[in-house]
C-alpha positions, -999 to 999 in steps of 0.1 A, spaced: -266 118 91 -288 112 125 -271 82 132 -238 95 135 -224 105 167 -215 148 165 -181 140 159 -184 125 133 -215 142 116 -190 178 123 -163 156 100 -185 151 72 -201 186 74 -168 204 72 -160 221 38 -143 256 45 -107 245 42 -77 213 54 -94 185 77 -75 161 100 -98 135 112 -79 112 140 -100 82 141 -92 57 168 -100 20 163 -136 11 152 -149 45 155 -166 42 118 -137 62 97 -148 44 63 -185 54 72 -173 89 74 -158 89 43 -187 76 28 -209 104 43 -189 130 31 -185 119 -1 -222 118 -3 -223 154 10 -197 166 -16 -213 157 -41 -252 162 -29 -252 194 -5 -214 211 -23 -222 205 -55 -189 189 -66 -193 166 -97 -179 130 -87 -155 131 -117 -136 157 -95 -137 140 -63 -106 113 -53 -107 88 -24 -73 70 -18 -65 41 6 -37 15 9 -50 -18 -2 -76 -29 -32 -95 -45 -2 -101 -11 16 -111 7 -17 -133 -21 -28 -150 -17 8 -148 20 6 -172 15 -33 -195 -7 -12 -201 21 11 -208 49 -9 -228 22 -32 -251 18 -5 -256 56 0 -254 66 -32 -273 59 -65 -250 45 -94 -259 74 -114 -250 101 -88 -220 85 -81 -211 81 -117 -177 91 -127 -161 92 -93 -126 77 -84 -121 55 -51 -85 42 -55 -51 28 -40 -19 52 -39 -8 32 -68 -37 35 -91 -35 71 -93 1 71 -100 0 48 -127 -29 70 -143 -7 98 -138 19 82 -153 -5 65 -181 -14 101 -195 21 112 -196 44 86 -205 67 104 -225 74 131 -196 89 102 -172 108 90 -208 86 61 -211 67 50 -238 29 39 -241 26 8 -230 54 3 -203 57 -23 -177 43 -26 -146 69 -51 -129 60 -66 -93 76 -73 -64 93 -108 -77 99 -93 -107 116 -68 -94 140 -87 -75 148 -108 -105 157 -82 -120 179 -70 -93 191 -106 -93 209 -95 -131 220 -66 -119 242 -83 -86 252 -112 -109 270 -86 -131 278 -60 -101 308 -58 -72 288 -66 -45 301 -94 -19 286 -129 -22 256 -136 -4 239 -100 -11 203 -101 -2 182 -89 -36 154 -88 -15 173 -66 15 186 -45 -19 151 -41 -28 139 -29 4 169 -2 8 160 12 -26 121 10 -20 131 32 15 148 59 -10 125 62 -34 99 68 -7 122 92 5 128 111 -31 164 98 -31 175 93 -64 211 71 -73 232 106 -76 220 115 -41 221 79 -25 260 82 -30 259 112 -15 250 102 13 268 68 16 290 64 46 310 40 32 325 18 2 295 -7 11 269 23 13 283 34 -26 283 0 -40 243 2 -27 238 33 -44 258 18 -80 237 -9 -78 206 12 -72 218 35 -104 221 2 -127 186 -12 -115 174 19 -126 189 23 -160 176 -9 -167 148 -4 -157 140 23 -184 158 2 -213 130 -25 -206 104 5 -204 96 -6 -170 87 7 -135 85 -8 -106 56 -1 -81 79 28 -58 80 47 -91 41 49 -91 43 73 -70 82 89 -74 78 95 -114 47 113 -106 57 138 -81 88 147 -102 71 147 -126 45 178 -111 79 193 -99 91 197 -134 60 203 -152 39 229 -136 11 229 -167 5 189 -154 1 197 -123 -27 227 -129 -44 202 -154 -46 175 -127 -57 197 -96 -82 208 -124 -90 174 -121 -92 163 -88 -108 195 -66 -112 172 -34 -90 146 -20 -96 125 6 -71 99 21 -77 71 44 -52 58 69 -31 86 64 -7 78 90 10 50 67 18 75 45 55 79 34 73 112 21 66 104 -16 32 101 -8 29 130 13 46 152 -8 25 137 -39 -6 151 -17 3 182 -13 8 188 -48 -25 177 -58 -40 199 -30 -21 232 -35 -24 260 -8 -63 257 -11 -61 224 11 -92 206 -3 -91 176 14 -99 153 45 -72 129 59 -87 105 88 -56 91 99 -42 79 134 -7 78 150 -10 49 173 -25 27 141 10 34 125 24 -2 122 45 4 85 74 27 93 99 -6 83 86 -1 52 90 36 46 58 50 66 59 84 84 33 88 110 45 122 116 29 130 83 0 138 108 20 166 127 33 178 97 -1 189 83 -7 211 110 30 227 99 19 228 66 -15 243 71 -19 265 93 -58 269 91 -60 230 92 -89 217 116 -84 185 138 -113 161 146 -114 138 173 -134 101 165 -131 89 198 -163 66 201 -155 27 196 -182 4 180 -168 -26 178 -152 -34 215 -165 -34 252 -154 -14 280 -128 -36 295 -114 -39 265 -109 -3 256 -90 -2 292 -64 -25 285 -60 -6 248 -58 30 263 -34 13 292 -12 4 264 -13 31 243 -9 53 269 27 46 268 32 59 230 44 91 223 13 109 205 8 137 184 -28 136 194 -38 129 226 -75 104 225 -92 79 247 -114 54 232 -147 46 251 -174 26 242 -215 27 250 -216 -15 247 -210 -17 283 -180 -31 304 -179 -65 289 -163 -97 300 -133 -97 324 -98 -101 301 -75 -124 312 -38 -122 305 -21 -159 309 15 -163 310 30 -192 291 64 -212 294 69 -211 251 54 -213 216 48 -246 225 31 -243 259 12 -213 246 -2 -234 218 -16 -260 241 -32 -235 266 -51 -220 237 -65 -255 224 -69 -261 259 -95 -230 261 -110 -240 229 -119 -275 242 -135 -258 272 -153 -236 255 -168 -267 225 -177 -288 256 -187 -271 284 -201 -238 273 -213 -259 237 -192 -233 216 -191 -242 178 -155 -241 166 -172 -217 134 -173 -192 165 -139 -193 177 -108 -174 164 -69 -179 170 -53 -141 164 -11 -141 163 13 -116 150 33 -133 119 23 -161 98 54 -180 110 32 -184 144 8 -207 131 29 -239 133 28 -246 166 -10 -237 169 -14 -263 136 3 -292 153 -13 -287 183 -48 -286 167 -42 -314 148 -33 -334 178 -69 -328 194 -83 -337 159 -100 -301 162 -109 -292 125 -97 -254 115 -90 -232 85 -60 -213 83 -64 -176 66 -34 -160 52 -1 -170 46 14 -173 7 -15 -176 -18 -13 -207 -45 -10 -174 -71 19 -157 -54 41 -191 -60 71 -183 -80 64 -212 -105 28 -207 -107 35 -170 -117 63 -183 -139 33 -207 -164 7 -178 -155 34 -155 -175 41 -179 -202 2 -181 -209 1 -144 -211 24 -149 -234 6 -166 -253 -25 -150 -249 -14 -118 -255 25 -119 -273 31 -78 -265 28 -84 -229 61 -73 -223 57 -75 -184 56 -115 -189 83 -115 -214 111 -100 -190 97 -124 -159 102 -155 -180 133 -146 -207 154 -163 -185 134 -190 -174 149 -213 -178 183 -198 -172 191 -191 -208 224 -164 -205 201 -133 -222 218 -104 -209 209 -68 -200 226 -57 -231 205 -81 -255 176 -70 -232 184 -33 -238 188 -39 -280 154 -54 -275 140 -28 -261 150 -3 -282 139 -26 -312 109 -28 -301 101 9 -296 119 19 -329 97 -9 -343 62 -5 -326 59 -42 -314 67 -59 -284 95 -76 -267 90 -107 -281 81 -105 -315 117 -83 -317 137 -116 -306 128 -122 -347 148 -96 -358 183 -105 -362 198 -76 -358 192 -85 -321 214 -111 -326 240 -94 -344 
């Protein structure tokens, strides 16, 4: 605790009710987390079976374990649950199948899998030629973050086009249950209707989890929000380190108002300000305050930093891609040659993967060696994920997930109504999807 600032030591003390802790960039938010999970369970006395961190991404909660590993013994930390959004849900859902009518051992369909789905469901559907699955998917990902179910997406349709969306959102849905799948927006819709409808589940969760806490809560969307709540009742137990002006997801559902709304929401919530900046200089921290002056905030914050003023920035204009390309390479020669730089300790940082091109070309060009990070994985390849699923298969023949992303490939004309008999073959039965194409009352 003595080497943290009194900002953040007064966010890890706090335990008498809601926190809000706005974190500005680099101001050591995961180290704060850490802390107080540390101080939950060593000075409040919470067991760590009733303590929940959540996060976005596997990579955050995997750091987020590392932490608290180094602060914590394994055996005082035993039992305690640092997880995405999705892991919960699917838990949640795990335990309780039968009150989202599912059945032990549903599927868990990605993103691709989902949209090959959708693919079946526009083959057989009214929509015009040319419909995006993928833009599909994205407009019924937006409504199931928003709690909109089919019945109320035509509700609120505007037009013929806007009703044919919500007919084709209804269908993608009732197949979805007659393959005793969900997709990764129900992980956290099912469960939150779920403690709407079922107010013994809820109890016997928040029985379960007594303190939440919730990284990068500004990316939250209203499933997730409302999910939240639920878990933390009127009693509030829980820190959320969040900040608006890190909000960079609201095309994908995110609601950085979520932030203001806690204050709405809880009355006797308490706001900390992380203001203190670790990892940048001073200059920098002008030119970010500058430009994030001109958001609209719900909480006002100005980053500073005790590393000094730093190297002046430079900002050079640039003709195109191209032109930009070769004034960067230009600075990295420079920088190798006369300032005997290592390309190791050099970095190129651009927006979208689709950037890289010109970058790679011109690199190439100088014969400067480099290593591109990101972009699609080997694993993420539709045909690698197509033989990864057969060997599942094989593996593991109830592994119905694999069966529905390879039925039809290659294209073999199995419908959703063969998919459907299967289905409820296999759950009459007790085996999986595959050992039910046997049967030939399937076939029938």
């Amino acid at each position: 605790m003595s080497e943290l600032n009194p900002q953040q030591q007064a966010a890890v003390r706090y335990l008498d009710g809601p926190l809000l802790v706005v974190a500005g960039a680099g101001s050591g938010k995961t180290r704060v987390i850490a802390e107080k999970i540390a101080c939950l369970i060593e000075q409040a006395g919470i067991a760590p079976r009733h303590i929940r961190a959540l996060t976005f991404t596997n990579k955050a909660a995997r750091e987020m374990r590392e932490r608290v590993g180094q602060r914590l013994r394994s055996a005082q930390s035993s039992g305690l649950a640092i997880s995405t959004f999705h892991r919960l849900g699917l838990e949640i859902l795990r335990r309780s199948p039968e009150l989202a009518a599912l059945y032990p051992g549903f599927s868990l369909l990605d993103a691709e899998d989902a949209e090959t789905l959708l693919k079946e469901v526009l083959h057989e559907g009214s929509l015009p030629n040319g419909t995006s699955p993928e833009a599909i998917k994205h407009q019924i990902s937006l409504w199931k973050n928003d709690l909109i179910d089919p019945h109320q997406a035509e509700c609120l349709a505007e037009d013929d086009f806007g009703r044919r969306l919500a007919a084709c959102y209804a269908d993608y849905e009732r197949r979805l249950r007659a393959y005793n799948a969900v997709d990764f927006d129900d992980l956290i819709l099912l469960p939150t209707r779920l403690f709407q409808e079922h107010p013994e589940l809820l109890a016997e969760w928040r029985e379960r989890i007594r303190y939440l806490l919730i990284d990068e809560y500004q990316d939250t969307n209203s499933a997730q929000y409302q999910l939240l709540r639920q878990l933390a009742g009127e009693r509030g137990a829980f820190t959320a380190v969040g900040d608006d002006d890190q909000s960079i997801y609201a095309w994908r559902g995110a609601r950085p108002e979520n932030l203001g709304r806690l204050k709405n929401d809880y009355p006797q919530l308490t706001v900390i300000m992380l203001e203190q900046n670790y990892r940048s200089t001073g200059r920098i921290l002008g030119l970010a305050n500058a430009l994030i002056a001109h958001n609209p905030h719900l909480f006002v914050k100005r980053l500073w930093s005790a590393h000094g003023a730093g190297q002046p920035s430079r900002v050079i204009p640039c003709r195109d891609e191209t032109d930009e390309a070769e004034r960067v390479v230009s600075e990295i020669l420079h920088l190798r040659f006369a300032e005997r730089c290592k390309l190791g300790e050099i970095a190129i940082l651009f927006r979208g993967n689709h950037q890289a091109r010109p970058f790679e070309q011109t690199l190439r060009a100088h014969r400067l060696l480099y290593v591109l990070s990101g972009g699609t994985s080997f694993f993420a390849r539709t045909e690698i994920k197509d033989i990864l699923a057969y060997l599942r298969l094989l593996a593991n023949p109830r592994d119905d997930a694999a069966f529905l992303r390879v039925v039809n490939v290659p294209r073999r004309e199995i419908g959703p109504q063969t998919l459907a008999r299967l289905a409820e073959l296999s759950r009459a039965q007790g085996f999986g999807l595959l050992a039910a194409c046997r049967d030939p009352w399937v076939a029938a």
